[in-house]
Backbone of each chain as nested JSON, in Angstrom:
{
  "chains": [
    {"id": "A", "residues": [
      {"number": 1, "name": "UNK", "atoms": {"N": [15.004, 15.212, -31.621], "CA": [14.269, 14.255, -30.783], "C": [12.819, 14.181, -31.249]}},
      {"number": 2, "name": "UNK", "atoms": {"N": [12.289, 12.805, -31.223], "CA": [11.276, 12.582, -31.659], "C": [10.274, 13.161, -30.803]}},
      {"number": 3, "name": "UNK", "atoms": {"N": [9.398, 14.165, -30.893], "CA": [8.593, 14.91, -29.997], "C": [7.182, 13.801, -29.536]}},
      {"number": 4, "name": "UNK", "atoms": {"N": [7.205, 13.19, -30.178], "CA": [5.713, 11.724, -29.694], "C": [6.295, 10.565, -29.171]}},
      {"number": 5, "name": "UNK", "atoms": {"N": [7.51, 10.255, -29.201], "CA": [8.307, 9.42, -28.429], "C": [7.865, 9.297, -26.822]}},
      {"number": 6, "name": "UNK", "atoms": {"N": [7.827, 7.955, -26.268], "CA": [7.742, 7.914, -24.903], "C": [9.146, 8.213, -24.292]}},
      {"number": 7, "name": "UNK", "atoms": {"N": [10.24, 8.302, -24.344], "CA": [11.456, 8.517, -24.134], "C": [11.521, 10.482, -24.093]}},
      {"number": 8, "name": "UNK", "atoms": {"N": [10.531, 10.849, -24.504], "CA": [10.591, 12.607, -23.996], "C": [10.455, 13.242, -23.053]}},
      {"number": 9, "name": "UNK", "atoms": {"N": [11.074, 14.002, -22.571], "CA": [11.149, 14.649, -21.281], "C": [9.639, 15.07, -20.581]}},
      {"number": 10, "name": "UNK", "atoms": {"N": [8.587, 14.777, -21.9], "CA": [7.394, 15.28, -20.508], "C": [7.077, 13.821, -20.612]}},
      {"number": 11, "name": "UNK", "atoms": {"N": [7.296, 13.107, -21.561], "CA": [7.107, 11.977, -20.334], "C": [7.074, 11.547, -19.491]}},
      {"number": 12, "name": "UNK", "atoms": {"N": [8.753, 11.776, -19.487], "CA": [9.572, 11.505, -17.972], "C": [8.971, 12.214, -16.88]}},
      {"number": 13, "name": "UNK", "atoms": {"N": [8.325, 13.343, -17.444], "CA": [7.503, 14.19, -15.88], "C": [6.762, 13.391, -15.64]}},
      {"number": 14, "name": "UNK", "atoms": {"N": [5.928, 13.112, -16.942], "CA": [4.608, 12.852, -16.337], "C": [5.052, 11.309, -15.361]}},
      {"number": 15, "name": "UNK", "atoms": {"N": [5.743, 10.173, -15.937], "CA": [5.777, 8.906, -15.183], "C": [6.568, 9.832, -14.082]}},
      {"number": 16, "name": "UNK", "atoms": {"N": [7.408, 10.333, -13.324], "CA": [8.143, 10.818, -12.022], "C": [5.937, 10.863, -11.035]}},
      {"number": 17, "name": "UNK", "atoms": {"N": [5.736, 12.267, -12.116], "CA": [4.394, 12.855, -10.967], "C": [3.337, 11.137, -10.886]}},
      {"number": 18, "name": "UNK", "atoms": {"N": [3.146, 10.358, -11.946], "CA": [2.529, 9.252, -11.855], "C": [3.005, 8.654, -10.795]}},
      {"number": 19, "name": "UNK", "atoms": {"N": [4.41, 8.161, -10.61], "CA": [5.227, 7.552, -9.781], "C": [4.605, 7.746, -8.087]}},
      {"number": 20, "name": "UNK", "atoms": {"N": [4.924, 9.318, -8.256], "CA": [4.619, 9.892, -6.994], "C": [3.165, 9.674, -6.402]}},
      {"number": 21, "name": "UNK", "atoms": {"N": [2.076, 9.69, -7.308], "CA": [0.44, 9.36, -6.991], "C": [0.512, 7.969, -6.406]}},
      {"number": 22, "name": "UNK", "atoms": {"N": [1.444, 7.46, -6.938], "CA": [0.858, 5.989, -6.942], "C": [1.76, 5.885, -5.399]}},
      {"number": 23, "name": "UNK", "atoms": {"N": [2.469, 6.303, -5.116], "CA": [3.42, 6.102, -3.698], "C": [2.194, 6.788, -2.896]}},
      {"number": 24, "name": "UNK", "atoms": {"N": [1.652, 7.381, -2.8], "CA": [1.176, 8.483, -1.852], "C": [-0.039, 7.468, -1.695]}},
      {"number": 25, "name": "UNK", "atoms": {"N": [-0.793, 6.963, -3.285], "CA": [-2.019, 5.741, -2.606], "C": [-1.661, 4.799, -1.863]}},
      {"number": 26, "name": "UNK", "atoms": {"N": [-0.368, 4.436, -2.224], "CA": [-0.109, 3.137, -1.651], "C": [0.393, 3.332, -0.182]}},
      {"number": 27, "name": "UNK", "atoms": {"N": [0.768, 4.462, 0.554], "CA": [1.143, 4.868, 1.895], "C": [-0.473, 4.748, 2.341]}},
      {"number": 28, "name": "UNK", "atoms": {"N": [-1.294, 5.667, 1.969], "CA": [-2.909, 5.978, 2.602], "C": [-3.174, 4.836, 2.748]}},
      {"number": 29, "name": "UNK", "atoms": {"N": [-3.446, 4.033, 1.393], "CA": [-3.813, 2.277, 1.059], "C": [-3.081, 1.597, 2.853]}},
      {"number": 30, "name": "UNK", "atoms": {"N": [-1.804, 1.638, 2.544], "CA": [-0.919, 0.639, 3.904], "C": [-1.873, 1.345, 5.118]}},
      {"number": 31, "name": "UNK", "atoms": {"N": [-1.774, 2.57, 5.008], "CA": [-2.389, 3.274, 6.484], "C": [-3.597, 3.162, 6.89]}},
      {"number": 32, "name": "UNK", "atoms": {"N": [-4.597, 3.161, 6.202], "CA": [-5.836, 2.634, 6.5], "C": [-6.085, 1.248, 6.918]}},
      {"number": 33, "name": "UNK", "atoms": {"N": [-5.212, 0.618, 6.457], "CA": [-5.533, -0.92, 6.448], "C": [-5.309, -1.024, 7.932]}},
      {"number": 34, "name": "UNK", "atoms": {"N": [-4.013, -0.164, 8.401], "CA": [-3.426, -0.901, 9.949], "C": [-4.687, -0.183, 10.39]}},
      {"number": 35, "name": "UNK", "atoms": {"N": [-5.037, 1.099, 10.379], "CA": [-5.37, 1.868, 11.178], "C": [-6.966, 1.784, 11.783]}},
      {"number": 36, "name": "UNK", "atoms": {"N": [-7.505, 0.781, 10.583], "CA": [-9.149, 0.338, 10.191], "C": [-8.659, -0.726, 11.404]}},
      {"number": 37, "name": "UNK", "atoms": {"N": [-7.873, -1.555, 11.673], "CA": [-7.36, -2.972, 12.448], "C": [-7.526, -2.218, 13.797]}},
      {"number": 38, "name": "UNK", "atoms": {"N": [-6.552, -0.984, 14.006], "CA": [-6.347, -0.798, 15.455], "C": [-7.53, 0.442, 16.079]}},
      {"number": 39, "name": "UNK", "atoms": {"N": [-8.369, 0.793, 15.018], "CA": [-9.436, 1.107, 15.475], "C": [-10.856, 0.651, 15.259]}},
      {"number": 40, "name": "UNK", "atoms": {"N": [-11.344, -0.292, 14.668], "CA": [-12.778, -0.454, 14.256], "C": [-12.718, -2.227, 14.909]}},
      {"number": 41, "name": "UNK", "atoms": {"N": [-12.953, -1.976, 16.418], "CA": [-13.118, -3.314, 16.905], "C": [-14.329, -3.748, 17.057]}},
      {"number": 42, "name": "UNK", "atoms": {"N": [-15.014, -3.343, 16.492], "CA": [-16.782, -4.154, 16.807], "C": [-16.665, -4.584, 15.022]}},
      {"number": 43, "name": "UNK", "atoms": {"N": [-18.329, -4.689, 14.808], "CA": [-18.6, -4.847, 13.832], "C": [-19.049, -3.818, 13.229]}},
      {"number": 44, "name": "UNK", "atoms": {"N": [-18.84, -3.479, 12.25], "CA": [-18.898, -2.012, 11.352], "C": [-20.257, -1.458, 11.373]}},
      {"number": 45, "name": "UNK", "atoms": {"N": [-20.862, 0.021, 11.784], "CA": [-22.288, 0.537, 12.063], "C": [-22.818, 1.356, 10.882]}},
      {"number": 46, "name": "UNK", "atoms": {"N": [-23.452, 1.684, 11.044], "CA": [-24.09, 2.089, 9.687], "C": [-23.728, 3.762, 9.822]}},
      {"number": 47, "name": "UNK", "atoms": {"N": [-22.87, 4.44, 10.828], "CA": [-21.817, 5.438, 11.109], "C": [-20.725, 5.188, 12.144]}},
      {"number": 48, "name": "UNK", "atoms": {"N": [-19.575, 5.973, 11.99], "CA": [-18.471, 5.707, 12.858], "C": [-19.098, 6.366, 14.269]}},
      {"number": 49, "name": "UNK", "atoms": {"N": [-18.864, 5.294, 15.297], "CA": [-18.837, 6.744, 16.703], "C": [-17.85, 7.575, 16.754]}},
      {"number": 50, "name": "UNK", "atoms": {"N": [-18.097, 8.706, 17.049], "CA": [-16.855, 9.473, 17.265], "C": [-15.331, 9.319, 18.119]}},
      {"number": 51, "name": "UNK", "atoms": {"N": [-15.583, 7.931, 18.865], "CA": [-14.44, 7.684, 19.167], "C": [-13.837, 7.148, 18.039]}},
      {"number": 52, "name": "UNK", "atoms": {"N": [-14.191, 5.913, 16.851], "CA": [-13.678, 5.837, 16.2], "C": [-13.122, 6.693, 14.89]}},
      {"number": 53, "name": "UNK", "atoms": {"N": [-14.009, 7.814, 14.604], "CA": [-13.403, 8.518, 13.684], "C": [-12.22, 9.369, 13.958]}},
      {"number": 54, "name": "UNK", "atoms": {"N": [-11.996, 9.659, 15.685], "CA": [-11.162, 10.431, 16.391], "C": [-9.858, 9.277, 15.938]}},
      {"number": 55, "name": "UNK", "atoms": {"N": [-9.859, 7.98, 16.181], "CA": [-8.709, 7.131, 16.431], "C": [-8.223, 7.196, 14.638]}},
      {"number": 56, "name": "UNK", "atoms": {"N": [-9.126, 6.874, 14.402], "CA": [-8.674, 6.997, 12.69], "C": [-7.862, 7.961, 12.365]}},
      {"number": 57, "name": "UNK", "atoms": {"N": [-8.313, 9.486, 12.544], "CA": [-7.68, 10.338, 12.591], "C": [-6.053, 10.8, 12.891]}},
      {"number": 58, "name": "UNK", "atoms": {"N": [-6.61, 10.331, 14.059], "CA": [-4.902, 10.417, 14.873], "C": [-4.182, 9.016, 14.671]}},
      {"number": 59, "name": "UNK", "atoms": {"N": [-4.876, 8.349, 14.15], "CA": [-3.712, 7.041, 13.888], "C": [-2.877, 7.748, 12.783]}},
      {"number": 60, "name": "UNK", "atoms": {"N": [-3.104, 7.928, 11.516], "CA": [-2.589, 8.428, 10.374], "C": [-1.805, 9.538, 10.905]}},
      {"number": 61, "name": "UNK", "atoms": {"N": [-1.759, 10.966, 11.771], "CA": [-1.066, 11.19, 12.336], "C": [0.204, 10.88, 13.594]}},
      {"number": 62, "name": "UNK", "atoms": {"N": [-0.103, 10.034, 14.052], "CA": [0.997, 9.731, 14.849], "C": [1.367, 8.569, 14.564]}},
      {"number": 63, "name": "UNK", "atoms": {"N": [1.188, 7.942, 12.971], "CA": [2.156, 7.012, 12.204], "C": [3.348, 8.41, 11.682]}},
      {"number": 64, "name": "UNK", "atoms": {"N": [2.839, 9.38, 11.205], "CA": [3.344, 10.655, 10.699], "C": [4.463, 10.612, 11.663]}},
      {"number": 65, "name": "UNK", "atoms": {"N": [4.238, 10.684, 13.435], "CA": [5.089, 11.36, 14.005], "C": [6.118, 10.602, 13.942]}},
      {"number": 66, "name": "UNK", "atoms": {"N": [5.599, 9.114, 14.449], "CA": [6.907, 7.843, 14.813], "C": [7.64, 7.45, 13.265]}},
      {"number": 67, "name": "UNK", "atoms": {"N": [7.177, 7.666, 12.555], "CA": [8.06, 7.589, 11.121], "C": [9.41, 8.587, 11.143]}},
      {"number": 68, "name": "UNK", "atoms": {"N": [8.993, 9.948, 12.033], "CA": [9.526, 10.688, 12.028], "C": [10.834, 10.456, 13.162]}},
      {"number": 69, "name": "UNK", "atoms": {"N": [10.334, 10.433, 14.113], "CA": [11.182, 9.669, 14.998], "C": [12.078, 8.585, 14.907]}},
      {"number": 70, "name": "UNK", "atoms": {"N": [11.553, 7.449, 13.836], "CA": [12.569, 6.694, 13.538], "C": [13.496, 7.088, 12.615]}},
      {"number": 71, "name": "UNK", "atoms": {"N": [13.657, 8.223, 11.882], "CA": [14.187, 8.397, 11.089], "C": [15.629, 9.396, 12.08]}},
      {"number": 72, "name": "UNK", "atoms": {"N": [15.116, 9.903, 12.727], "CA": [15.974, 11.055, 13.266], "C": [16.908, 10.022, 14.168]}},
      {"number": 73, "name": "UNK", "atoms": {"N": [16.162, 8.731, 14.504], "CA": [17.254, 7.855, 15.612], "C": [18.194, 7.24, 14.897]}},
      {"number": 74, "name": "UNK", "atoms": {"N": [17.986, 6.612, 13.584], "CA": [18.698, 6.085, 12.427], "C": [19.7, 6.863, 11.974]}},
      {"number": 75, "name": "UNK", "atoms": {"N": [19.386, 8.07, 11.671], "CA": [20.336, 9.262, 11.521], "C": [21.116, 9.361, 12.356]}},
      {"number": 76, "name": "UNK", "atoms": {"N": [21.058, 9.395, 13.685], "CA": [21.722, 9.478, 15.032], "C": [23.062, 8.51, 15.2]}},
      {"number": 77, "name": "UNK", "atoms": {"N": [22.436, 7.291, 14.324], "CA": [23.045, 5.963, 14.748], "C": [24.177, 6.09, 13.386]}},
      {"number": 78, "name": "UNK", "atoms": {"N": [24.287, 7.326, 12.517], "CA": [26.008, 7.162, 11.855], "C": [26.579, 8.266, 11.947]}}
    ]},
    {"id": "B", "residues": [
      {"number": 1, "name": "UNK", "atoms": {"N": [1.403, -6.805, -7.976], "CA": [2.367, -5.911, -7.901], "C": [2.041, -4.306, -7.095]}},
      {"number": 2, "name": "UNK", "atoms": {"N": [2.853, -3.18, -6.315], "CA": [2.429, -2.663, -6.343], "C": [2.698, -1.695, -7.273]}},
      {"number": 3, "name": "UNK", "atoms": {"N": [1.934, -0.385, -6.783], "CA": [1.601, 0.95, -7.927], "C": [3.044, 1.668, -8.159]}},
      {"number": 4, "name": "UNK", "atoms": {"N": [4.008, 1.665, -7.267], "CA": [4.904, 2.452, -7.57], "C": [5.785, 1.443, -8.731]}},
      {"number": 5, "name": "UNK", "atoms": {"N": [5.929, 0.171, -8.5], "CA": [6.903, -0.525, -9.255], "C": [6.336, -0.434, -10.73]}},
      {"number": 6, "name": "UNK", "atoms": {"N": [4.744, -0.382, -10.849], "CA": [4.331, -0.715, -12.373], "C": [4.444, 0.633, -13.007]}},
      {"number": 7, "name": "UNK", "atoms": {"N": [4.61, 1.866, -12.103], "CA": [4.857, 2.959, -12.868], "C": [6.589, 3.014, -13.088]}},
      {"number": 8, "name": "UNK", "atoms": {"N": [6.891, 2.495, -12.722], "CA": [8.42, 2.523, -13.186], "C": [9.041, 1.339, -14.228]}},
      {"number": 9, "name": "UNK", "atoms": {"N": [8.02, 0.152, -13.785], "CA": [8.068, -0.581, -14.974], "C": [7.54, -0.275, -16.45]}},
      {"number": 10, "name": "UNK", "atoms": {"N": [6.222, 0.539, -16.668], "CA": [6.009, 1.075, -17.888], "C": [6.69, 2.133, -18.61]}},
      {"number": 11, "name": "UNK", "atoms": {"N": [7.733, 2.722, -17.745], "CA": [8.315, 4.11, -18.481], "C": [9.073, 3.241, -19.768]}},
      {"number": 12, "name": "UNK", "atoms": {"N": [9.47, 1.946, -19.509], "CA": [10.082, 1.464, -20.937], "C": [9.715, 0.979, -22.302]}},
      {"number": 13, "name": "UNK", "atoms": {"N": [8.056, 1.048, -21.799], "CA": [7.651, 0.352, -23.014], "C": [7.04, 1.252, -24.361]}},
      {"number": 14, "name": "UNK", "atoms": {"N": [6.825, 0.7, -25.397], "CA": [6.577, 0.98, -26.545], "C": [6.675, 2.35, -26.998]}},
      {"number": 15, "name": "UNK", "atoms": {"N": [7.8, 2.358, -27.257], "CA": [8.206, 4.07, -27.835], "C": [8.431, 4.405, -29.029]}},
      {"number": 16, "name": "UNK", "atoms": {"N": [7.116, 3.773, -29.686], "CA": [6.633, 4.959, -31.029], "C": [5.053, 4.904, -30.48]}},
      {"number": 17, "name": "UNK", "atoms": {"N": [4.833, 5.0, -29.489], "CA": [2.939, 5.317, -29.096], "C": [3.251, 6.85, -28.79]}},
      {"number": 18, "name": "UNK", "atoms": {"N": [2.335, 7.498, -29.561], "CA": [2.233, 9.135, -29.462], "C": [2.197, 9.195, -27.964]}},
      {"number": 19, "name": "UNK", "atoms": {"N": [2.48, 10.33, -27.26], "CA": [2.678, 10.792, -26.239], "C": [1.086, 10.74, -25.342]}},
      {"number": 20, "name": "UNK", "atoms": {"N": [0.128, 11.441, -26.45], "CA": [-1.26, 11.459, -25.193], "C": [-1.529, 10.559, -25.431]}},
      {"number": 21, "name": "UNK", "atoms": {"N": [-1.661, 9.0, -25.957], "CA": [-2.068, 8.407, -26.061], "C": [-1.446, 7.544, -24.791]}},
      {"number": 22, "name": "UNK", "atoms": {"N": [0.196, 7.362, -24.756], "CA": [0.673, 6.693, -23.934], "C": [-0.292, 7.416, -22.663]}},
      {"number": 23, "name": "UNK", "atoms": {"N": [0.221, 8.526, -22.351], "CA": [-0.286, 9.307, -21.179], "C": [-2.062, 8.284, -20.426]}},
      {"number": 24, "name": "UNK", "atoms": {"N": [-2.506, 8.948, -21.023], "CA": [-4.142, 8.436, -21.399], "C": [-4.116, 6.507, -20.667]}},
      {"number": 25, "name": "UNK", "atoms": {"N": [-3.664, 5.74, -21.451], "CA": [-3.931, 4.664, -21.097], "C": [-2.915, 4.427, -20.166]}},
      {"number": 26, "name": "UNK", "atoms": {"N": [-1.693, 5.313, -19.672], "CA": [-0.945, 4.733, -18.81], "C": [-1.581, 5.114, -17.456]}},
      {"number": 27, "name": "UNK", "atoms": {"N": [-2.737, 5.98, -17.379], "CA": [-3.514, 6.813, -16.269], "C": [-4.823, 5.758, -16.007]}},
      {"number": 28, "name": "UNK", "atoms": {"N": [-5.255, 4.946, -16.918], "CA": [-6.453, 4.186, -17.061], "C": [-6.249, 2.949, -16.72]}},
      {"number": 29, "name": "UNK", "atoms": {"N": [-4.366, 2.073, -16.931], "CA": [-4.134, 0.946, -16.201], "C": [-3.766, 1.03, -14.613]}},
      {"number": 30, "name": "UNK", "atoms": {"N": [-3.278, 2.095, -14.283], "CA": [-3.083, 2.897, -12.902], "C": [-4.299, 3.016, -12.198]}},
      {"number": 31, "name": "UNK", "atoms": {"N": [-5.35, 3.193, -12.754], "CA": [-6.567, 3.623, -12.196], "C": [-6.934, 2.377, -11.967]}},
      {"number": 32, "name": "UNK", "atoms": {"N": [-7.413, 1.28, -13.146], "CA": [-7.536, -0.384, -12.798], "C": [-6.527, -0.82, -11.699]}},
      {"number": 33, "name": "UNK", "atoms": {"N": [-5.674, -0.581, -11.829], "CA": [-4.88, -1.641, -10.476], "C": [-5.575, -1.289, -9.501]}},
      {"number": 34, "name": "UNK", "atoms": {"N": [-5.402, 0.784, -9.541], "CA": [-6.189, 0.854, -7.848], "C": [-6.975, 0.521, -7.585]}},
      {"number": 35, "name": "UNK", "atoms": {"N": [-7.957, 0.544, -8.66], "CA": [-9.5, -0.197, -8.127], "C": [-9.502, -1.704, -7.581]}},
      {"number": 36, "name": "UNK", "atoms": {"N": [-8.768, -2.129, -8.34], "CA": [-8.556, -3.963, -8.026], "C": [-8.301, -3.97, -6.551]}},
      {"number": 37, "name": "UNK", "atoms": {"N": [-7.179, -3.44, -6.458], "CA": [-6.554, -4.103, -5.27], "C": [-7.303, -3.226, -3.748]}},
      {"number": 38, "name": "UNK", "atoms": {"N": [-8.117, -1.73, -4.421], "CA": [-8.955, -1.706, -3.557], "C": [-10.115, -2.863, -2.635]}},
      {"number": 39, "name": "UNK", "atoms": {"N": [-10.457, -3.246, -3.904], "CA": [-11.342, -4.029, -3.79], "C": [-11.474, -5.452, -3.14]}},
      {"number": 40, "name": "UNK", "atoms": {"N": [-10.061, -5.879, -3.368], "CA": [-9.295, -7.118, -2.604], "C": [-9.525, -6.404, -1.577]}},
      {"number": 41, "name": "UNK", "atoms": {"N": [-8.821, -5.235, -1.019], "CA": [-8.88, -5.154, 0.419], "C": [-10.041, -4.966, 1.101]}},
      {"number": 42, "name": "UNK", "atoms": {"N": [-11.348, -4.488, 0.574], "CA": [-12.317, -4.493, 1.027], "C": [-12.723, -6.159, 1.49]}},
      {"number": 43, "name": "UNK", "atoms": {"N": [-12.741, -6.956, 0.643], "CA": [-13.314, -8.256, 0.648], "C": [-12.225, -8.482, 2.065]}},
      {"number": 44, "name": "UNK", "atoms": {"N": [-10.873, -8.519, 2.203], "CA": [-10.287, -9.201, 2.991], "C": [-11.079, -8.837, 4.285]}},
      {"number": 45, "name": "UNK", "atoms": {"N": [-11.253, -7.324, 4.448], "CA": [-11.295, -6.65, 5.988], "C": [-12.619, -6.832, 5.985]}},
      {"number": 46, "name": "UNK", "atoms": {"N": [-13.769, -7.035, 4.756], "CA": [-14.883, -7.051, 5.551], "C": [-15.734, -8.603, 5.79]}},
      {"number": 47, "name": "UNK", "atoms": {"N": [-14.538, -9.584, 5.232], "CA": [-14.746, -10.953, 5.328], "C": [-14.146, -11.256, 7.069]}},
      {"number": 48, "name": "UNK", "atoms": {"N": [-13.409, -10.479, 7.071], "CA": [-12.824, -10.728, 8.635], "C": [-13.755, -10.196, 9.536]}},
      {"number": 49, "name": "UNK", "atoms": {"N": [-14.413, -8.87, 9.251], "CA": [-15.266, -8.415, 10.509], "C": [-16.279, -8.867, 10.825]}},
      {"number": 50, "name": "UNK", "atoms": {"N": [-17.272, -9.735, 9.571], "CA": [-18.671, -9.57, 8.916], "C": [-19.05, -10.858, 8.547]}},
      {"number": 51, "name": "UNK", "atoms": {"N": [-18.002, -11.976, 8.578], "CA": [-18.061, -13.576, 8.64], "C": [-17.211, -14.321, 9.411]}},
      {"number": 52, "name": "UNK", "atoms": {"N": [-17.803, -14.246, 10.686], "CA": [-17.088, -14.851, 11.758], "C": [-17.082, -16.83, 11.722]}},
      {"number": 53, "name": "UNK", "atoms": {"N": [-18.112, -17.05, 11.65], "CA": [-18.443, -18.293, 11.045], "C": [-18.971, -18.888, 9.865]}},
      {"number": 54, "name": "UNK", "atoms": {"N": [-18.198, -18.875, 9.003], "CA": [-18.791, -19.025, 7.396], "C": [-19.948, -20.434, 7.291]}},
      {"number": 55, "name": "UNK", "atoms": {"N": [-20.96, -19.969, 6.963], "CA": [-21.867, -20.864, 7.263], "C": [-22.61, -21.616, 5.347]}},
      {"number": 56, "name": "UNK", "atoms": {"N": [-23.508, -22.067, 5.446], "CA": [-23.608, -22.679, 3.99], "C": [-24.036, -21.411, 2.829]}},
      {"number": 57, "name": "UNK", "atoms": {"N": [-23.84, -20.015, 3.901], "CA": [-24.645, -19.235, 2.458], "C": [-24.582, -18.014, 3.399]}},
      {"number": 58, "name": "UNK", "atoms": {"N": [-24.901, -17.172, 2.929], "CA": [-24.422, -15.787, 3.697], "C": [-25.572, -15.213, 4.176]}},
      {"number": 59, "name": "UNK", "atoms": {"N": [-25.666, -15.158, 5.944], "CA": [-27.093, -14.722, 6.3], "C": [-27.349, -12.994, 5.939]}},
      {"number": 60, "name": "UNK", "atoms": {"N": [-28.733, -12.878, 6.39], "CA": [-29.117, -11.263, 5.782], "C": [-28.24, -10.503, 6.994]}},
      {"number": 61, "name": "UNK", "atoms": {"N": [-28.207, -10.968, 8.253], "CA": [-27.134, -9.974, 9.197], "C": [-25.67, -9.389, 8.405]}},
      {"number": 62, "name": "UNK", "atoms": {"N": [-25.215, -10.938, 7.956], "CA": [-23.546, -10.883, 7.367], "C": [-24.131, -9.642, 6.134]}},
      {"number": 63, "name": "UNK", "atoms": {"N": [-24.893, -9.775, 4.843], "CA": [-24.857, -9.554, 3.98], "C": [-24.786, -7.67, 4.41]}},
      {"number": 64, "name": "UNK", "atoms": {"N": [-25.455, -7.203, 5.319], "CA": [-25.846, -5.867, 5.395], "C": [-24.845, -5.504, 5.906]}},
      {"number": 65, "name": "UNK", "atoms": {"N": [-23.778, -6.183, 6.867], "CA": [-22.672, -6.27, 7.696], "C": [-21.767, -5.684, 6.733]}},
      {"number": 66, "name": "UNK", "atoms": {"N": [-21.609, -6.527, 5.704], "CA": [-20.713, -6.306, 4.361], "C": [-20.767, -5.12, 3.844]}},
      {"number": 67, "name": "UNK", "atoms": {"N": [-22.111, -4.644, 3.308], "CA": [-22.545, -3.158, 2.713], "C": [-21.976, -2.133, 3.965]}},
      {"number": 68, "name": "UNK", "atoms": {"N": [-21.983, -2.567, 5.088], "CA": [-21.647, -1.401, 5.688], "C": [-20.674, -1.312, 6.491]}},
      {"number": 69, "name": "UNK", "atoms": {"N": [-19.949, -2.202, 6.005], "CA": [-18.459, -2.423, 6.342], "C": [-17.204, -1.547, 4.856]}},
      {"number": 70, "name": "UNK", "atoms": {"N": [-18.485, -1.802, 3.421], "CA": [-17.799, -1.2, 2.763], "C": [-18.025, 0.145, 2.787]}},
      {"number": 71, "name": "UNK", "atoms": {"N": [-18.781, 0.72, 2.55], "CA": [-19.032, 2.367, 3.569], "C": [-18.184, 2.335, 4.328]}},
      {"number": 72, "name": "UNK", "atoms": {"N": [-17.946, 1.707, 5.342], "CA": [-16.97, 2.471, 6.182], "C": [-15.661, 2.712, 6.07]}},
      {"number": 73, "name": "UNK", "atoms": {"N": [-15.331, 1.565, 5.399], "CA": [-13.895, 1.269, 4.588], "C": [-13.5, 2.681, 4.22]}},
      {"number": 74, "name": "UNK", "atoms": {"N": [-14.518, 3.234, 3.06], "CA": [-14.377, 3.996, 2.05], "C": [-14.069, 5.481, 3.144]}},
      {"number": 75, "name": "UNK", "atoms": {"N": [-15.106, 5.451, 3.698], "CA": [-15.03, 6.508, 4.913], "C": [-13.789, 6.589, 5.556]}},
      {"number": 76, "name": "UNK", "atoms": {"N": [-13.308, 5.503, 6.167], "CA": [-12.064, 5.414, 6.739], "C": [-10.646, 5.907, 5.945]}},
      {"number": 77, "name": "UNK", "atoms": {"N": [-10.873, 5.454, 4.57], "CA": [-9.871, 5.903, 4.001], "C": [-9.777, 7.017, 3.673]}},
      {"number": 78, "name": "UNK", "atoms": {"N": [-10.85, 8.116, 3.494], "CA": [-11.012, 9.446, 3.544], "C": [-10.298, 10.333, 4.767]}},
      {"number": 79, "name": "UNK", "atoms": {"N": [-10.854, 9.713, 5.779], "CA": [-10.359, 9.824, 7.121], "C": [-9.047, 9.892, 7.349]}},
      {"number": 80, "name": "UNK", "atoms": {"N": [-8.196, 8.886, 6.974], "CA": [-6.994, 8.691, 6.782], "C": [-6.293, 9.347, 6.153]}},
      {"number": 81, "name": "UNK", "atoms": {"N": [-6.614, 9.305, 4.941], "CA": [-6.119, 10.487, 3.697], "C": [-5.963, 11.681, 4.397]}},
      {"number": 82, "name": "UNK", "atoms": {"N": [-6.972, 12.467, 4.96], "CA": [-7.04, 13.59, 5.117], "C": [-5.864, 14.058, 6.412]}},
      {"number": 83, "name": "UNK", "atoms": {"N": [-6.167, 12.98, 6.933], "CA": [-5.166, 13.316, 8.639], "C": [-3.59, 12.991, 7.907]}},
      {"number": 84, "name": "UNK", "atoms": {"N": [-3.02, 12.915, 6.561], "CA": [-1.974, 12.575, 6.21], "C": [-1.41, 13.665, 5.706]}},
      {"number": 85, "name": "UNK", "atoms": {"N": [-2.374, 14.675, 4.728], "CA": [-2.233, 15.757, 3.836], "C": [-1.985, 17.016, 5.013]}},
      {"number": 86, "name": "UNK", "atoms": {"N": [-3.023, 17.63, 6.209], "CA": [-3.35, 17.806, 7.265], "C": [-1.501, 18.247, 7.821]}},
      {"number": 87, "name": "UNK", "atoms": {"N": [-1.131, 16.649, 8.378], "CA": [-0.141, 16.66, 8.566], "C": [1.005, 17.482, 7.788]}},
      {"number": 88, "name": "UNK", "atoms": {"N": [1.119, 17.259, 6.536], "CA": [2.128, 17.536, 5.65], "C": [1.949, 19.01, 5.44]}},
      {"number": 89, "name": "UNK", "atoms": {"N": [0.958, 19.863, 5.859], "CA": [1.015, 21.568, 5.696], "C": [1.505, 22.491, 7.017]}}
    ]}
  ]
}
């Protein structure tokens, strides 16, 4: 096997772990976007109040939980 | 497009490019998308918060509105990030 070939097994790692970066931005990326929507209702301050950095917070977590939840009801349902 | 499809779309291409080389620029077009489409999203969310009435030219309120709408963006997504990783330990 051609050892400089893109077809080599650390390739293949490396695009899998690439793969994986790019899923994990693109979840944060989706999550911020809702989460900036369902918490930053004024016009943006030159710092967050702490209510909003609290909502931010726990938005990204309890997308965590109900992801979780839908998954276990889906499961349920075969 | 997004990031996961173009990393699965490049695993096929050009296979006589030495290995770090592929590596290298396949990490540097990955890095450009994110920035791009960061950047789209900034413009979308801080055109929505920060230009309520688009007027003939962008007043100094909107313009500072913008700067610190993108700060917060950036902030927010930190924010986010972190309450995700957080989670996952």
């Amino acid at each position: 096997m051609d050892p400089s070939s893109v077809d080599s097994a650390e390739v293949q790692r490396f695009l899998i772990q690439e793969k994986e970066k790019a899923m994990m931005n693109e979840m944060v990326a989706k999550l911020t976007s809702v989460c900036w929507d369902k918490c930053i209702t004024s016009t943006p301050g030159s710092k967050f109040s702490s209510g909003e950095s609290a909502c931010l917070s726990n938005c990204g977590q309890r997308y965590l939980d109900l992801s979780l939840i839908i998954m276990k009801r889906i499961q349920s349902m075969q | 497009m997004d990031f996961s499809s173009m990393a699965s779309q490049a695993g096929g291409s050009n296979p006589k490019m030495p290995t770090e080389k592929f590596m290298y620029h396949f990490k540097s077009q990955m890095e450009q998308a994110y920035a791009q489409k960061f950047i789209e999203t900034l413009g979308r969310k801080c055109f929505d918060k920060c230009v309520t009435k688009p007027g003939s030219s962008l007043g100094g309120s909107e313009s500072s509105c913008v700067s610190r709408c993108v700060d917060r963006y950036i902030e927010a997504t930190g924010i986010v990030g972190r309450a995700l990783f957080k989670a996952n330990q």
